[in-house]
N, C-alpha and C positions, 0 to 999 in steps of 0.2 A: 707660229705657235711652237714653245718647244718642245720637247721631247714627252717629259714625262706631264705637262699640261694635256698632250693628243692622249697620251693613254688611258688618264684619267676620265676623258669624253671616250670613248671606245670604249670603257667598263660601261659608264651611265648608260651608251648608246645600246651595249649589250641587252642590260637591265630592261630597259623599253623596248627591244625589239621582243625580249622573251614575251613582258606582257604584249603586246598587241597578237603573239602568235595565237598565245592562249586565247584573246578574247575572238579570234578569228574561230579556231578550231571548235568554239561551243557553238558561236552563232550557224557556223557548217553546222553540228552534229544535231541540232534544235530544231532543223529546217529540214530535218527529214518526215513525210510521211503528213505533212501539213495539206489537206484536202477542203478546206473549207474557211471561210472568212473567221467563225467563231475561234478553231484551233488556231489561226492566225493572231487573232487578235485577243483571244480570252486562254489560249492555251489549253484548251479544253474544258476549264476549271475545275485543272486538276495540281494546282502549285501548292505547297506548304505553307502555313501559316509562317512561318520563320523567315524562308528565303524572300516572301513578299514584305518581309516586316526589314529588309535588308534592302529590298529592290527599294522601295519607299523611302530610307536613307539615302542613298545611293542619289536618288533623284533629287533630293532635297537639296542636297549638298555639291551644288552648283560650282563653276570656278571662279564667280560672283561670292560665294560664298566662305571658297578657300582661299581667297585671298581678301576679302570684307570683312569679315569675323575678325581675323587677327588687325587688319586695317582700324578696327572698333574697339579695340581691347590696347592697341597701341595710343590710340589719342585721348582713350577716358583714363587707361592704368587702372580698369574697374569692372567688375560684373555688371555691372545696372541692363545690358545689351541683352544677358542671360534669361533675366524676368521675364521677357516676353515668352518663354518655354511654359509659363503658367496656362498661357493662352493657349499655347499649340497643344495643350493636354485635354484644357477641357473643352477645347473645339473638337480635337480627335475622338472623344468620348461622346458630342453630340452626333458628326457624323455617322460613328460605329450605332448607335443607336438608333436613329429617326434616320439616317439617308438610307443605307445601304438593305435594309427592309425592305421598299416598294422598290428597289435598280431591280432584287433578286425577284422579286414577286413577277415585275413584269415580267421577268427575262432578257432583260436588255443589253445591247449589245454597245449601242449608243448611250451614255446617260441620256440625251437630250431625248429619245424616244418618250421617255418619262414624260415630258413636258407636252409630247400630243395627247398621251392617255391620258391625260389629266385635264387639260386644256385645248390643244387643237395643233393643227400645222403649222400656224405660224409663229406661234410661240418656240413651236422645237427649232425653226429655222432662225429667227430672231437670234436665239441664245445659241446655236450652234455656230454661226455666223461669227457672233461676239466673241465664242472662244476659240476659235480659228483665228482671229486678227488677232487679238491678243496676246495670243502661244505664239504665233510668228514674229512678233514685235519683241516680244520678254525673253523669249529663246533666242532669236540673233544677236539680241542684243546682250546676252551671255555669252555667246560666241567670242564677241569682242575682248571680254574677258579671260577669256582662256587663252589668247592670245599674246597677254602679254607678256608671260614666263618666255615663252619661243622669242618673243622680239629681244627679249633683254640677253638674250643663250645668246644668239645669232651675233647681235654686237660684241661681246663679250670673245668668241671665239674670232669675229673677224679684228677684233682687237680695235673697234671702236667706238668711244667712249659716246658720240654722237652721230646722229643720222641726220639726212636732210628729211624734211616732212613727206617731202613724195615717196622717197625709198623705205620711212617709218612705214606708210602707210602700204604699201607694196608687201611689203613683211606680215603684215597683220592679216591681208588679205591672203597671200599664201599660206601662212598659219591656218587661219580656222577653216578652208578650201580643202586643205589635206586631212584636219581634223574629222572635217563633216563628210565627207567622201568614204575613208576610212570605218564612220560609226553607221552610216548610211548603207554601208554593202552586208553587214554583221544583221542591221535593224530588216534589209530587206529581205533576208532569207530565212531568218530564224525567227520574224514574229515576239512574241511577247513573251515565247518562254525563252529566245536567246536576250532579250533586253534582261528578266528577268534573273537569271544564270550569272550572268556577267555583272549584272549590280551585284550581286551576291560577292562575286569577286575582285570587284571595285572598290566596295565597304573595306573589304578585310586588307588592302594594299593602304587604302585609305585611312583607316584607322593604323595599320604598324608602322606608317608614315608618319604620320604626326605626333606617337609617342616618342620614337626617336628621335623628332624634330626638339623637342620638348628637353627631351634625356641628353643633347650635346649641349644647347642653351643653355639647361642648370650647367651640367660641365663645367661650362665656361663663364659661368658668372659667380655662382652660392648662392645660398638663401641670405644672409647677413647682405652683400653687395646689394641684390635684390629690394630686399626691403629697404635699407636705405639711399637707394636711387628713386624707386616710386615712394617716397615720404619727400624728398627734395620740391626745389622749385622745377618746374619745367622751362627749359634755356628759349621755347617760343611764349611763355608767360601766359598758355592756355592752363584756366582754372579746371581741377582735377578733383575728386572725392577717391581718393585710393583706396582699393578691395571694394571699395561700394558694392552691394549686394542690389538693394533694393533705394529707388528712388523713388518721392513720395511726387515731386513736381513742382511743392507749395513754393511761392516766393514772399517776399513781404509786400505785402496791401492788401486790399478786400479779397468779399467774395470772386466779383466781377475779375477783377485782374486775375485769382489764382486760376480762372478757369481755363479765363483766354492762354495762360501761358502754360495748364496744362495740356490744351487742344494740342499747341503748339510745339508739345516735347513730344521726343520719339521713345524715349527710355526709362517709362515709369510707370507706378506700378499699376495705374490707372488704363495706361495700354496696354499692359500685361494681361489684365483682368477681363478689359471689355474689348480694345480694338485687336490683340491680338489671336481672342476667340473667333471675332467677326471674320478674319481671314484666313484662319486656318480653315473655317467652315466654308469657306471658300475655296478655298486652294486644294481640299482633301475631298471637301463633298461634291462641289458643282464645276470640275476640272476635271475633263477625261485624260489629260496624262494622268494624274493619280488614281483617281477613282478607277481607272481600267485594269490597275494589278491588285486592287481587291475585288474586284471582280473573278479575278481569275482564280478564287477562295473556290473549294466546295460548297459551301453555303454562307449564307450570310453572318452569322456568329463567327465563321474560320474569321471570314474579312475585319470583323471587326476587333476580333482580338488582335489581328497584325497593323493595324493601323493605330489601337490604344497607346499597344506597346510600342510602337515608333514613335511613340509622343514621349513618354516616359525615357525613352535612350537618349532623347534628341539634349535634353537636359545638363548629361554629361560631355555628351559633342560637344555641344557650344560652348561651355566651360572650357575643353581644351582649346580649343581654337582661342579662346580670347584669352586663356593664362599664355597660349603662345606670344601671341602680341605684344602681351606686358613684357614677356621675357627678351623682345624683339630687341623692345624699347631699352631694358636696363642693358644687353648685350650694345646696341648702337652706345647709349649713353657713357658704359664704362670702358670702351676702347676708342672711343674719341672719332665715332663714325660718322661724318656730316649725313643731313637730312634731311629734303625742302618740306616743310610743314604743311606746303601746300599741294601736294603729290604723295601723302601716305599710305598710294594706294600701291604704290609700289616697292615700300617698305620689305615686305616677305619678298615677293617674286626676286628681289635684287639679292637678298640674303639667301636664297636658294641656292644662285650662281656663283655670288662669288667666294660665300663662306662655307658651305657643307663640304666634307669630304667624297671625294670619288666612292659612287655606291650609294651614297644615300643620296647625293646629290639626283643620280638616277631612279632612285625610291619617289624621292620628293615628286621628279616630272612623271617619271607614270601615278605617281596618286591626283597631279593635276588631270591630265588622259581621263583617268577613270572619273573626276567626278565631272570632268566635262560633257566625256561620251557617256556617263548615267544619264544626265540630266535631257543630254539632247535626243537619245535612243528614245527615251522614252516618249519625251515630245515630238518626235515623231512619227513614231507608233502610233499615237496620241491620235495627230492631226490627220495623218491619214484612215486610219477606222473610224474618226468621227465623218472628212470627207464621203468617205467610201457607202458609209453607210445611211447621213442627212440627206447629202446631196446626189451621188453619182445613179444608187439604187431607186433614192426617191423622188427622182427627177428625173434620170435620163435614161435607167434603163431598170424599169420595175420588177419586170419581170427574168434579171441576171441570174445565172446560174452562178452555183458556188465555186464553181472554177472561173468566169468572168469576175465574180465577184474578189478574187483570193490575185487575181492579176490586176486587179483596177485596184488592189491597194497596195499592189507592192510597186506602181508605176505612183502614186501618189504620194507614195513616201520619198520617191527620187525628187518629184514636184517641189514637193516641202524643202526637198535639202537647199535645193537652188533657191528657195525662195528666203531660207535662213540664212544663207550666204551671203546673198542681194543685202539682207539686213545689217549682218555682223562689218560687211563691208561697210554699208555708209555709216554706222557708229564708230568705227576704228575710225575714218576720215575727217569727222564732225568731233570724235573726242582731241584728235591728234592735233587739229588745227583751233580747238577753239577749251581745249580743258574739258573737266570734269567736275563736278562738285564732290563725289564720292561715290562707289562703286555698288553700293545696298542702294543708291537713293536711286540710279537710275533702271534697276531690276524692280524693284518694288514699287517703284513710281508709277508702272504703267498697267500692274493689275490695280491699284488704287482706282481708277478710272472708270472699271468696266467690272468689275467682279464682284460690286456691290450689287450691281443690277442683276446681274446673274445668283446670285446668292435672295436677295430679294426674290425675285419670282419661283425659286427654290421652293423657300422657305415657304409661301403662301400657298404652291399646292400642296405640301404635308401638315402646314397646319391648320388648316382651315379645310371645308368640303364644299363649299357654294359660294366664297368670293373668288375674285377670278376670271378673266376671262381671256380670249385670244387677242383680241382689237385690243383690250383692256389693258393687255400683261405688256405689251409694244410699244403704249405708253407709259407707263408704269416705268420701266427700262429708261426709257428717253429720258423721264424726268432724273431718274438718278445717277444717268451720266451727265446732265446736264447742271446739276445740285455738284456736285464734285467740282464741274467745270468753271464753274461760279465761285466757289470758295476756294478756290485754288489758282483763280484767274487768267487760267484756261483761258477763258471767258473774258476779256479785260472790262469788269465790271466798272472800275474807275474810269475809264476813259470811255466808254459808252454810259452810265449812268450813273456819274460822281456819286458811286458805292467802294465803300474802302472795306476791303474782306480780311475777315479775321485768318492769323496762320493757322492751318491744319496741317498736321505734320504725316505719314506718311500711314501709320496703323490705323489712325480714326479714319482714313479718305474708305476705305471698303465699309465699313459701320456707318457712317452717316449715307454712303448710297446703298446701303439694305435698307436704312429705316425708310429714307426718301421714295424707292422703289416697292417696299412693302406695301408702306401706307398710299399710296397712289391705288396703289392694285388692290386693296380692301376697298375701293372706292365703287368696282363693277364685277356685279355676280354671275356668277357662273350661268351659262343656262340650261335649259332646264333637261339636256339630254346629260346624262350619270354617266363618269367618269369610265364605268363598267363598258359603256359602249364603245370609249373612244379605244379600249385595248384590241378593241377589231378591228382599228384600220390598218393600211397598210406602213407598214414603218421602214 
């Protein structure tokens, strides 16, 4: 490497060592005087509506996400990707409403607590159970993602253009090992108010990152280049709707067809409206990564004003992320940057390295850092105070004190990291050797499965007071993972029962297993001991 190529990495490397100093020195300063599982994990619920309305970002904004958003915005040349913000608003507006009422009412620590006072223990364990597997699976499997800025650095400085797949994959695994290690030592000391803290100051690297990302690309291209590259044909002959706002889904033929081929789209406004309400209310209400830094509100109205307004901001996010993309595209297109059409997903990451200058170059990788280590701090905060509190307390050891209890979660959070790692590893190995379809479909693809069900049995103890029940809510659950598994062919429904399944695309898979899982569970009533009692058991 020559001379001034090393200097340039020594600023960047400067830039990233200062953040990680910072994010060390809060998670120390956060972890002092922590006496108790609640200030551990609920921070005593004493956080500000604002910094929770940051941390909540923070989390959102995955490295799934900083490099899929603009991955989405480069292959449509359009907002249509944006509409779903409709949903994330007024799902946010039902949770802030109807959820976060009865969390605070009980007191709870666990959402899933909810789910015994209401119903019983098994329900709480069924559903706590469910979002255990599926935070492990959805989180490693972001892991993977974060990883790939570092592998393309790595080649790039070792000055090779290609790796073999074992040493690709060797990289990847160092990668999110150091990643997860590093957010895991901050997540263990300082609890929910250094996860907290540190989103706060993740957002704002985050956010001055990508308007400068934004502010070289014009640079370099104009508005006039601009518009007349995305109005061109595209040189892979994928059809495009330029600026697209909103897409309606309709095609030409019947009723019957426009449906099927709406089911089947991920980017209209039909999913905007219904299926990306159904998962925000998912993802914000019946998710204890989210749901646990509104919790950590003074009351229930703080929480839910910091969770509306993250609905509301998310709207202008997404829009830059995907005007980046467009911008991505016209900058490849108008300096003659080859592009495999089939691998868009590493479109940004590669323009990170080889085109930013020294300094932002290093802005850009600590704002991947930061939304990496948001997303996963939290979920593992997450995983372990749900552990800590379903299973360890209510199962193994009932009678814990609060200092047993305040070390059995910070020993559970070390559990989870290796258990995220175990994950992120066999994804990097399984993508590197065999592809990817695209980077959104495999994060979102696997709460599709399982967060309908949890969302269903939700929704059926606050809207209703006497259907319902424990045995009942178990099945209920089964049926609408297994309703998903079937239309999605999970299930190979054609080759066990020459059934050919209509496509479902990725926001109706949570909406069709709420209703499947609701209406199961409106099928057996509650009995006849009041909900009142079940708040006296042990949780």
């Amino acid at each position: 490497m020559d001379p001034a190529s090393l200097q340039a990495w020594c600023t960047d490397g400067f830039i990233i060592l200062c953040y990680f100093a910072a994010i060390f020195a809060i998670g120390l300063y956060m972890g002092r005087k922590q006496d108790s599982l609640e200030s551990y994990a609920l921070g005593n619920r004493s956080l500000p509506w604002w910094a929770i309305l940051a941390s909540i970002l923070a989390s959102e904004i995955s490295a799934a996400t900083f490099f899929g958003t603009p991955e989405a915005g480069f292959n449509t040349l359009n907002f249509t990707y944006a509409q779903l913000c409709i949903g994330t608003i007024l799902g946010r507006i039902v949770v802030g409403k109807l959820f976060l009422k009865p969390y605070y009412k009980y007191n709870v620590v666990s959402i899933y607590e909810y789910l015994q006072k209401r119903f019983g223990l098994h329900t709480r364990r069924w559903a706590s159970m469910t979002f255990l597997i599926s935070r492990v699976l959805a989180s490693g499997t972001r892991l993977y993602v974060a990883g790939i800025l570092l592998v393309i650095a790595c080649k790039t400085i070792a000055g090779a253009a290609t790796l073999s797949k074992e040493d690709e994959i060797l990289l990847y695994i160092g990668a999110l090992t150091v990643l997860t290690i590093a957010t895991t030592i901050y997540t263990a000391l300082g609890g929910l108010k250094a996860v907290v803290w540190t989103d706060v100051l993740q957002a704002s690297i985050l956010i001055i990152a990508m308007l400068t990302t934004i502010g070289i690309l014009f640079f370099h291209t104009g508005w006039d280049t601009i518009c007349e590259t995305v109005a061109a044909p595209r040189p892979d002959g994928v059809a495009t709707e330029p600026w697209a706002v909103f897409s309606t889904g309709f095609v030409d033929g019947g009723l019957g067809e426009n449906i099927k081929h709406i089911f089947a789209s991920e980017y209209t406004i039909w999913a905007a409206f219904l299926g990306a309400t159904f998962i925000t209310m998912a993802t914000h209400g019946t998710d204890q990564d989210m749901v646990q830094r509104m919790l950590a509100a003074k009351n229930a109205k703080t929480g839910s004003k910091a969770v509306i307004l993250s609905g509301i901001a998310d709207l202008p996010i997404v829009a830059i992320f995907l005007f980046t993309g467009i911008l991505l595209y016209v900058y490849y297109q108008s300096n003659g940057i080859p592009w495999d059409p089939h691998h868009t997903q590493t479109v940004f990451p590669q323009f990170i390295i080889d085109h930013l200058p020294a300094g932002v170059r290093g802005l850009l990788i600590a704002a991947l850092f930061a939304t990496a280590m948001g997303s996963l701090s939290t979920a593992l905060n997450a995983l372990a105070t749900t552990a800590t509190k379903d299973w360890y307390q209510s199962i193994f050891n009932p009678k814990a004190t609060e200092r047993q209890l305040l070390k059995a979660v910070r020993w559970l959070t070390v559990l989870f990291a290796l258990l995220l790692i175990i994950v992120g590893s066999v994804t990097a190995w399984y993508t590197v050797q065999y592809g990817v379809k695209g980077i959104l479909h495999i994060v979102l693809g696997i709460f599709g499965y399982t967060y309908g069900s949890l969302l269903g049995v939700f929704l059926l103890g606050m809207l209703t007071e006497r259907r319902g029940c424990d045995i009942g809510n178990c099945i209920a659950m089964l049926c609408g993972f297994l309703t998903i598994s079937a239309l999605t062919n999970l299930i190979p429904m054609e080759k066990w029962f020459g059934l050919t399944m209509p496509d479902i695309a990725f926001p109706w898979r949570v909406t069709i297993g709420t209703i499947a899982t609701f209406l199961v569970g409106l099928c057996f009533r509650t009995p006849s001991r009041q909900p009142s009692e079940n708040a006296h058991e042990t949780s």
